[in-house]
C-alpha positions as CSV (number, residue, x, y, z in Angstrom):
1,X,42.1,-36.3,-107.5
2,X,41.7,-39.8,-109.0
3,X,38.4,-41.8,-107.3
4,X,41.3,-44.1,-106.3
5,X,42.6,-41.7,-103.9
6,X,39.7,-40.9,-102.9
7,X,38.9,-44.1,-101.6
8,X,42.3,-44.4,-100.3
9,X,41.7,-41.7,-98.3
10,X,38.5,-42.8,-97.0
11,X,39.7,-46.4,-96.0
12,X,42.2,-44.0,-94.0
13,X,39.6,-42.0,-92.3
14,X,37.5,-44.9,-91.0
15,X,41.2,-46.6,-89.8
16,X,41.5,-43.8,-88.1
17,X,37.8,-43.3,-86.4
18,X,38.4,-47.0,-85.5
19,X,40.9,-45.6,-83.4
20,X,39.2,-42.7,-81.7
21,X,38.2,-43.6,-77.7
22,X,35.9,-42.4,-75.5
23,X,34.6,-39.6,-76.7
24,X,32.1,-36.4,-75.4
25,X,30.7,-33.3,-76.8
26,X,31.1,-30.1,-75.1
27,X,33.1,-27.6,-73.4
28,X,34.7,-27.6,-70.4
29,X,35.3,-24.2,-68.7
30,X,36.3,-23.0,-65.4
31,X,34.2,-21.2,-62.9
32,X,34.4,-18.9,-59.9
33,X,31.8,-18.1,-57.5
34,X,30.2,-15.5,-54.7
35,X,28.7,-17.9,-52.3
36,X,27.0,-14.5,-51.1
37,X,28.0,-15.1,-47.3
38,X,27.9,-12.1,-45.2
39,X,31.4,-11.6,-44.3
40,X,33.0,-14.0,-46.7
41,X,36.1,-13.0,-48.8
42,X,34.1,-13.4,-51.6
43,X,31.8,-10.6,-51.2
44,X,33.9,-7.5,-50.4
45,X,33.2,-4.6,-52.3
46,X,37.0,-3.7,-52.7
47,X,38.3,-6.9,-53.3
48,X,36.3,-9.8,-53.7
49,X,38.3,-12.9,-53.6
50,X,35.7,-15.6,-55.2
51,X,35.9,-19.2,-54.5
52,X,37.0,-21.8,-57.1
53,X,37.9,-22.8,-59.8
54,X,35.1,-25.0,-60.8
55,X,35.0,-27.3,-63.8
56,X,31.8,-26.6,-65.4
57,X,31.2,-29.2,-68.9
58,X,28.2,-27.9,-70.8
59,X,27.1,-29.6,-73.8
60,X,24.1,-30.1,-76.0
61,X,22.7,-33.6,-77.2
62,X,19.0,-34.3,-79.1
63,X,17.7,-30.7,-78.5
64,X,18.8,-30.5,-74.9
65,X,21.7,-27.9,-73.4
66,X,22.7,-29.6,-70.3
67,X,25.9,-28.4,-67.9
68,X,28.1,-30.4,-65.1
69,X,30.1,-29.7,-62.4
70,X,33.0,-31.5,-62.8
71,X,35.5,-32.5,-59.8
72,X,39.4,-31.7,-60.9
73,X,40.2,-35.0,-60.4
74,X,37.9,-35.7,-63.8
75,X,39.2,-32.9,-65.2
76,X,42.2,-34.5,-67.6
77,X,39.7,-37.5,-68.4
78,X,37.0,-35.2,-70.0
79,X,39.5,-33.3,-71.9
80,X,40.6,-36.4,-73.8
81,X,37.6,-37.2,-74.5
82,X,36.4,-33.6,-75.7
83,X,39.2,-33.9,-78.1
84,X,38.3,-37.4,-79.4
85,X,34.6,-35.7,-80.2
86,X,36.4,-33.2,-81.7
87,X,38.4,-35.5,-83.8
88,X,35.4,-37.4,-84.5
89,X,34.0,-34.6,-86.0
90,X,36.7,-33.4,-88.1
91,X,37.4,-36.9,-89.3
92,X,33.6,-37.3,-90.3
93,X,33.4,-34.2,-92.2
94,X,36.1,-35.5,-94.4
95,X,34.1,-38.5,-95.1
96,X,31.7,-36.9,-95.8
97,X,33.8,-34.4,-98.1
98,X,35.3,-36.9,-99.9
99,X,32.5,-39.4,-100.8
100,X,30.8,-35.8,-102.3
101,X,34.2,-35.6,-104.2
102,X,33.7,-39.5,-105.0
103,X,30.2,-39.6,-105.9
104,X,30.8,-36.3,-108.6
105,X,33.4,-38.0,-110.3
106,X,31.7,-41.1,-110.7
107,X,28.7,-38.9,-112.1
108,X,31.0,-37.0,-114.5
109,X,32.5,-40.2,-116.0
110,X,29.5,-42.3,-115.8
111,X,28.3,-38.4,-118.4
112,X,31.5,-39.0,-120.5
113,X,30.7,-42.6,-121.7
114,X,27.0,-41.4,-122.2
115,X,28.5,-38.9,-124.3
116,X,30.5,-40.8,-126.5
117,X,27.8,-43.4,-127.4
């Protein structure tokens, strides 16, 4: 690839993180639970019927593992913006990716006219 290109494709890449919204880390999962109540559905030995589903969002962020409950309601909302962090990521990795790309191929030519002197 030509360090034109490159660039090309980089303009492209910040364009597009431009773009990205409100954005989160984590995962959202769903959750049942035994609220341990004698006599509760959720609790029978044959058949336990557990209560739920929960949204549960767990993430991490500087060092610290932290999980939410998260009302249904919300639900839709955090999953947009788990997939914006997501995108975020991907997006910055092939910054990343490509300025490596860039910064070799301005080394190898910068080499070549060293070379011919």
């Amino acid at each position: 690839m030509q360090p034109r290109q490159i660039e090309l494709r980089i303009k492209r890449i910040k364009r597009d993180l431009m773009k990205l919204g409100p954005m989160r880390p984590g995962a959202l999962s769903m959750q049942y639970a035994a609220c341990q109540k004698p006599g509760c559905a959720c609790v029978d030995p044959v058949k336990p019927k557990k209560h739920g589903p929960f949204y549960q969002l767990s993430y991490s962020h500087l060092g610290k593992s932290t999980t939410r409950f998260v009302r249904p309601n919300y639900a839709g909302q955090i999953k947009k913006e788990l997939a914006a962090y997501k995108r975020f990521r991907e997006l910055t990795q092939e910054w990343v990716t490509q300025e490596l790309a860039l910064s070799q191929l301005r080394l190898d030519l910068a080499r070549r006219k060293d070379d011919e002197k």
